[in-house]
C-alpha positions as CSV (number, residue, x, y, z in Angstrom):
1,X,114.1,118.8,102.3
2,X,110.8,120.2,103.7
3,X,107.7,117.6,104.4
4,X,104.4,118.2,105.2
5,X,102.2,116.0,107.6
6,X,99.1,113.7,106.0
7,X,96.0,114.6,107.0
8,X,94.3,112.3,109.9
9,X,91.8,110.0,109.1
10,X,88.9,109.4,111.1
11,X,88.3,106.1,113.5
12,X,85.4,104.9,111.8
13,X,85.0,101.6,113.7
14,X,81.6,99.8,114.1
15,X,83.1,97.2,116.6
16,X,85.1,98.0,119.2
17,X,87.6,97.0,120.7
18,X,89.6,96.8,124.1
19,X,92.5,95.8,125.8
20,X,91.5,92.7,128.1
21,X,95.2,91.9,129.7
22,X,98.8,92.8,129.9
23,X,102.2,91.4,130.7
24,X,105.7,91.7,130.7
25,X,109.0,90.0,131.4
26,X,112.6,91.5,131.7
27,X,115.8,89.1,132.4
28,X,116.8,89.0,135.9
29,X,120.4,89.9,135.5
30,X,121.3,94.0,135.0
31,X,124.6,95.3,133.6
32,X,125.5,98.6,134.6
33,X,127.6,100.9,132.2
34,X,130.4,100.4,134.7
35,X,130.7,96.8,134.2
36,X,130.2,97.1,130.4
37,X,133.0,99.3,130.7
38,X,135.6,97.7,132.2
39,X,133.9,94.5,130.1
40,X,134.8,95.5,126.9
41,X,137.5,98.0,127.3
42,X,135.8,101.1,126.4
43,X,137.5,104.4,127.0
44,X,134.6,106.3,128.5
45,X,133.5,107.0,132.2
46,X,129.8,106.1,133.6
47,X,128.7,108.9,134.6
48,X,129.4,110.2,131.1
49,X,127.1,107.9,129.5
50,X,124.8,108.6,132.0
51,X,124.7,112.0,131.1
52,X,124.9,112.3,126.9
53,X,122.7,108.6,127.0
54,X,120.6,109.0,130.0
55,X,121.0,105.3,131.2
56,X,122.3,104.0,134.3
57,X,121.9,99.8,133.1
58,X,119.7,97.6,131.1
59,X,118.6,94.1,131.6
60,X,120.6,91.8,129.7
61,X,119.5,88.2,128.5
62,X,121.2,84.7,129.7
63,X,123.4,83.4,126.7
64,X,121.1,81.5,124.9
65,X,117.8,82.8,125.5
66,X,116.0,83.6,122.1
67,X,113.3,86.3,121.5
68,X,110.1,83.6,121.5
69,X,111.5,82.3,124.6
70,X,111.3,85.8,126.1
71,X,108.1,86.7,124.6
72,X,106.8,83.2,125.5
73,X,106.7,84.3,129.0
74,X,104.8,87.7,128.8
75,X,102.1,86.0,126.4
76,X,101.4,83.0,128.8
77,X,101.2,85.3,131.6
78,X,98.9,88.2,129.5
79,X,96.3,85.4,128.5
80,X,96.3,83.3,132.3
81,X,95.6,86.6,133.9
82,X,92.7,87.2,131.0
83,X,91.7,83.6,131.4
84,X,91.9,82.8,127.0
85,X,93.6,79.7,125.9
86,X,95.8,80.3,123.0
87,X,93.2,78.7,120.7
88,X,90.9,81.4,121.6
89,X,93.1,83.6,119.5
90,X,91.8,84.6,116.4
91,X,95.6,86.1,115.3
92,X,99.4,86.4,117.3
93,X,101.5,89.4,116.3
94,X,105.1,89.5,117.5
95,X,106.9,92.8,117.1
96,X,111.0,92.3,117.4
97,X,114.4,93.6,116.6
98,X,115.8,90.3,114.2
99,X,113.9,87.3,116.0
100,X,114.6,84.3,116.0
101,X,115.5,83.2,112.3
102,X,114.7,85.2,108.9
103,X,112.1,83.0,108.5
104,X,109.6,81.0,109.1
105,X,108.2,84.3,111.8
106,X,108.8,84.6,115.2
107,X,105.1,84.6,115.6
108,X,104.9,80.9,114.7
109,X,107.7,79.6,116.4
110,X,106.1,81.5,119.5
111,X,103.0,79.9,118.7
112,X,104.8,76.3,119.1
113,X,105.7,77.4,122.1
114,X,102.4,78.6,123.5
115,X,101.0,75.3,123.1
116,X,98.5,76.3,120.2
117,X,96.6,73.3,118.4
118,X,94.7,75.5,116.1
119,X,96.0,76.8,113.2
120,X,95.0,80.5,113.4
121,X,97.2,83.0,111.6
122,X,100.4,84.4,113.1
123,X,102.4,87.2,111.4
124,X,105.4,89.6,112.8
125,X,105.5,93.4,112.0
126,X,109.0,94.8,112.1
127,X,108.7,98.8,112.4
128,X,111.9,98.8,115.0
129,X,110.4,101.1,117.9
130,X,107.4,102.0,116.3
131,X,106.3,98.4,115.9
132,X,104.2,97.7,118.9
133,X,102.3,101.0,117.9
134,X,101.7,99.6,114.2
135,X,100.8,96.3,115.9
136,X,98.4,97.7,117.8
137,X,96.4,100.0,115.4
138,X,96.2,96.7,113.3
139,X,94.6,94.5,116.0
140,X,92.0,96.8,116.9
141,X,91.5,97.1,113.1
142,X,90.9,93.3,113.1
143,X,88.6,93.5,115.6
144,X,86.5,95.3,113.9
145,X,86.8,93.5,111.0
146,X,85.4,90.4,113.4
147,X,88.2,88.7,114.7
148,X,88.1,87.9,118.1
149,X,91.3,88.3,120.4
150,X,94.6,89.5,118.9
151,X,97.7,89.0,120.8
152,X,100.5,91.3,120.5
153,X,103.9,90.3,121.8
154,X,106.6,93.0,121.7
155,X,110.5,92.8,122.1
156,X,113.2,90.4,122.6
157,X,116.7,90.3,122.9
158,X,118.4,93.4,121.8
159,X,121.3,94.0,123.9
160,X,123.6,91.5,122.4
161,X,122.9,92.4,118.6
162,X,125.3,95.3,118.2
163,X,128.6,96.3,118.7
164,X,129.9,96.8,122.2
165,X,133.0,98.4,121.1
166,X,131.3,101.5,119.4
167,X,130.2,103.9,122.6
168,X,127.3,105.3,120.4
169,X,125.4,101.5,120.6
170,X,127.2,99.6,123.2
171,X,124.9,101.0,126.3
172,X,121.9,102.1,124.3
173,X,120.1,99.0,124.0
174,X,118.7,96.7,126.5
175,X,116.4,92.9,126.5
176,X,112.4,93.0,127.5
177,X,109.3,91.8,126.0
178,X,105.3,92.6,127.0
179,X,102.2,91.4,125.7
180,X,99.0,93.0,125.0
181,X,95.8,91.1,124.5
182,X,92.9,92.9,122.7
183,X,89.3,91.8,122.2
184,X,85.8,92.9,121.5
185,X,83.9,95.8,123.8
186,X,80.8,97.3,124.0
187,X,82.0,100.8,124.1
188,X,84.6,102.9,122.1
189,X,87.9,102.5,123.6
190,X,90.2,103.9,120.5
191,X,90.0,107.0,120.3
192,X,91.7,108.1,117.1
193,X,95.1,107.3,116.0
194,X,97.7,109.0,113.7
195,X,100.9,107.8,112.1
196,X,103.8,109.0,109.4
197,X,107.0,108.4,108.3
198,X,109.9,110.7,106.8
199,X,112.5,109.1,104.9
200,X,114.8,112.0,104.8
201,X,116.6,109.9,108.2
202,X,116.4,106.9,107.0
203,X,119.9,106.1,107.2
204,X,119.9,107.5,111.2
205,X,119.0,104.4,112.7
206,X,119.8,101.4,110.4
207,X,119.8,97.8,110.9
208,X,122.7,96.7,108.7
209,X,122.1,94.8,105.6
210,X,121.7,90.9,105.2
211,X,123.9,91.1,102.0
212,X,126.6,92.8,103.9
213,X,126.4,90.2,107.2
214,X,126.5,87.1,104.8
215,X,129.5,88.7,103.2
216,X,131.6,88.9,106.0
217,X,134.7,86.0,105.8
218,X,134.1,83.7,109.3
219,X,137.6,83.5,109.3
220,X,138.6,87.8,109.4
221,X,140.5,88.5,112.6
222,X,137.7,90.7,113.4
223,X,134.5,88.4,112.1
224,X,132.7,88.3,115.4
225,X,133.0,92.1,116.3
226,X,131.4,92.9,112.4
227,X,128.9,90.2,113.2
228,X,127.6,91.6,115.9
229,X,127.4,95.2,114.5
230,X,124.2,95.0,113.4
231,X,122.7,98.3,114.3
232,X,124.0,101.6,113.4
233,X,123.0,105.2,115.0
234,X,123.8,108.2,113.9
235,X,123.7,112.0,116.0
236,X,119.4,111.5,116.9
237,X,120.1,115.5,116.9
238,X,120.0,115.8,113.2
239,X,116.5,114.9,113.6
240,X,115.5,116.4,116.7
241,X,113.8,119.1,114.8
242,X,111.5,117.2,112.6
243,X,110.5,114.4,115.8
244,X,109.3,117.5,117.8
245,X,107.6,119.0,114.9
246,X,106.0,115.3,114.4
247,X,105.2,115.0,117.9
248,X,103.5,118.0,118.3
249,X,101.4,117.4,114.8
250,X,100.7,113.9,116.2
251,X,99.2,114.9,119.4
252,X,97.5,118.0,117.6
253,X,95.6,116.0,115.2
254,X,94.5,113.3,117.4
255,X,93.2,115.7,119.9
256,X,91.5,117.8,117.4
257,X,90.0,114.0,115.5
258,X,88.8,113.5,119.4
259,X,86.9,116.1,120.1
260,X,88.8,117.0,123.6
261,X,91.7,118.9,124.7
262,X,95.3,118.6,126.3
263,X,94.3,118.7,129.7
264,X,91.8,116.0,129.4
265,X,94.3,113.3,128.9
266,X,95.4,111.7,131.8
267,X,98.6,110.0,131.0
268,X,101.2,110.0,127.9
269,X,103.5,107.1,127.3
270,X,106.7,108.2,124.7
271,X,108.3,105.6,123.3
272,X,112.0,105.7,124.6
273,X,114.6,105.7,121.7
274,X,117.2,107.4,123.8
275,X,117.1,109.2,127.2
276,X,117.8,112.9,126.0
277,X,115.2,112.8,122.9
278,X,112.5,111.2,125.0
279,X,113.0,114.1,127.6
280,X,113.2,116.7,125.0
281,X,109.8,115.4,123.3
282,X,108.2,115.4,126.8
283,X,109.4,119.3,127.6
284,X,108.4,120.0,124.3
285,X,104.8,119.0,124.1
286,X,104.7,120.4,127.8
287,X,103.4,117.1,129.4
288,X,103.7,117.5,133.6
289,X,105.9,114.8,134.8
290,X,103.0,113.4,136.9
291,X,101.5,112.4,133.8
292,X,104.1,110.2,132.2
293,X,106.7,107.7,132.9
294,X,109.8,106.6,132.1
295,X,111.8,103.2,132.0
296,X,115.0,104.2,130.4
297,X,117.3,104.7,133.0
298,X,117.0,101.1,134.2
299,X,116.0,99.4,131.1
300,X,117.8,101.3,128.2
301,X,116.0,100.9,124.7
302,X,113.8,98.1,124.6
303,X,112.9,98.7,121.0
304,X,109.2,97.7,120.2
305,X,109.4,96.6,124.2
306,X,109.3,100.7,125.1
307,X,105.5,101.4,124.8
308,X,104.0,98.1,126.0
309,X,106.1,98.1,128.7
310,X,105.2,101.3,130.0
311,X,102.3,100.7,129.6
312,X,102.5,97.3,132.3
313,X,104.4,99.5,134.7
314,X,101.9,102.1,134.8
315,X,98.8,100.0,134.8
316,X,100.7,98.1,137.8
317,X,101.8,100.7,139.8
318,X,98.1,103.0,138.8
319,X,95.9,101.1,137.3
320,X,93.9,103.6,135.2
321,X,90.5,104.3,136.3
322,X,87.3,103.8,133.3
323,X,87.1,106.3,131.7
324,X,90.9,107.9,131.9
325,X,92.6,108.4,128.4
326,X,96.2,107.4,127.8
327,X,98.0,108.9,124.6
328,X,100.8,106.4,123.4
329,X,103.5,108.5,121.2
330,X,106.1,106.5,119.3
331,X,109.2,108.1,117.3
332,X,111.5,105.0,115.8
333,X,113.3,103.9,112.7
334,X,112.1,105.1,109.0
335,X,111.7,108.0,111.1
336,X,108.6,106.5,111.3
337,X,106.4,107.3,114.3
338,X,102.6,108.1,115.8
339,X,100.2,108.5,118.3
340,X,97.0,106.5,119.3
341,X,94.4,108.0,121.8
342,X,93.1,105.0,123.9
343,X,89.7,105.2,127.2
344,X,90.2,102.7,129.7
């Protein structure tokens, strides 16, 4: 089945918009693929995984930690350092793998826990590892419609929601959670964004479906393992060829929307799905390795964590001079994916 790409639309946006603070938390306590090993029993060697996966450990959650919890953190932290009170917000998205319930959002149960007395609107958007981007093409959207500061909070636990007996998810995933605050600029920050999906892969990466997990007898022998197994992956090679075609028509079409040229941007952040894809994206698109980062080896899959916490590492370890551009790329779920061209 052949596709072709959508057009790109211009960024016609009469207000602008910036981002005014960042943050980020990751659990203490690391799990290497050694100790998952010899934890669950799995009949693989580390430096196996290390190889075909490209991860060394991941952070991992304390038992009963929930996603708000962990998102909690980064968003207190992102508004302090910006100096807003959560009832300056004029909306709170939360982008997350399940969350804390079905329902009511994570985005409200977050805003409990941020102390909020105004009732402003709160919403999640679930688009797996694609979300923060989604998220945050929507806020600066907002903002031009005349809201005021947007909050995104990104990630949550992850680690612990699939099966550790299947080598193919056990090590893949790991716990994290950033926030972004945007708010009104004078000047153009958004550059131009571009997004698609495909749903020829759909069924590549798959949460599992509620029908199924409320189906499953709590008193099967092996109820806890099928419980857990909710996340499935198939070989990310069988679409290896249509995520390097996207990424190069992502990064094509923004450029040509901005007016400037490969060279001129200054650093690209890939969203990091697994190890091997995000390096074959990067070689692909031929971006130097001075110009990019990556988290994966020590933080394994974050989900809609990736971006935003790339982008905190960077922006703390190089803060990005006015003026520089930084290029976020994200390939997730659907396959469903994107670029957005951003001037500090």
């Amino acid at each position: 089945m052949s596709f072709e790409f959508p057009d790109i639309r211009p960024w016609l946006a009469t207000r602008h918009c910036r981002i005014l603070s960042y943050a980020s938390f990751v659990p203490p306590r690391q799990a290497t693929n050694q100790e998952m090993i010899e934890r669950h029993g799995l009949k693989v060697m580390a430096p196996i995984v290390k190889r075909t996966l490209g991860v060394e450990s991941r952070h991992v959650a304390d038992p009963g930690m929930s996603d708000s919890d962990m998102l909690a953190i980064a968003a207190k932290e992102c508004l302090a350092r910006a100096g807003i009170g959560v009832d300056d917000l004029s909306k709170l998205v939360v982008n997350k793998f399940l969350g804390d319930r079905l329902l009511p959002p994570t985005a409200s149960i977050l805003q409990r826990k941020l102390g909020a007395s105004l009732a402003f609107q709160c919403m999640d958007i679930d688009g797996g590892s694609n979300g923060f981007l989604q998220a945050l093409e929507m806020a600066a959207k907002c903002v031009n419609a005349g809201d005021d500061h947007v909050l995104i909070a990104s990630g949550g636990v992850c680690h612990d929601l699939v099966d550790h007996t299947d080598p193919r998810t056990a090590f893949l995933f790991g716990d994290g959670a950033a926030a972004i605050l945007i708010g009104p600029a004078d000047d153009r920050h958004v550059l131009a964004s571009y997004g698609f999906s495909n749903h020829a892969f759909i069924e590549l990466q798959a949460g599992v479906r509620f029908m199924d997990l409320v189906s499953i007898p709590f008193d099967a022998p092996d109820a806890e393992v099928r419980a857990r197994n909710l996340y499935s992956m198939g070989n990310w090679k069988d679409a290896q060829e249509f995520i390097l075609q996207a990424a190069r028509t992502t990064v094509d079409r923004i450029l040509q929307a901005a007016g400037i040229g490969f060279a001129d941007v200054d650093r690209f952040l890939v969203s990091e799905s697994v190890g091997p894809l995000r390096d074959a994206i990067v070689s692909h698109l031929g971006i130097p390795p001075e110009k990019t980062l990556s988290l994966f080896a020590t933080h394994a899959n974050t989900m809609s964590a990736s971006l935003p916490l790339l982008h905190c590492a960077t922006e703390s370890r190089h803060p990005s001079p006015p003026g520089s551009l930084t290029l976020f790329l994200s390939f997730g779920e659907g396959i469903s994916g994107g670029g957005l061209l951003y001037k500090h």
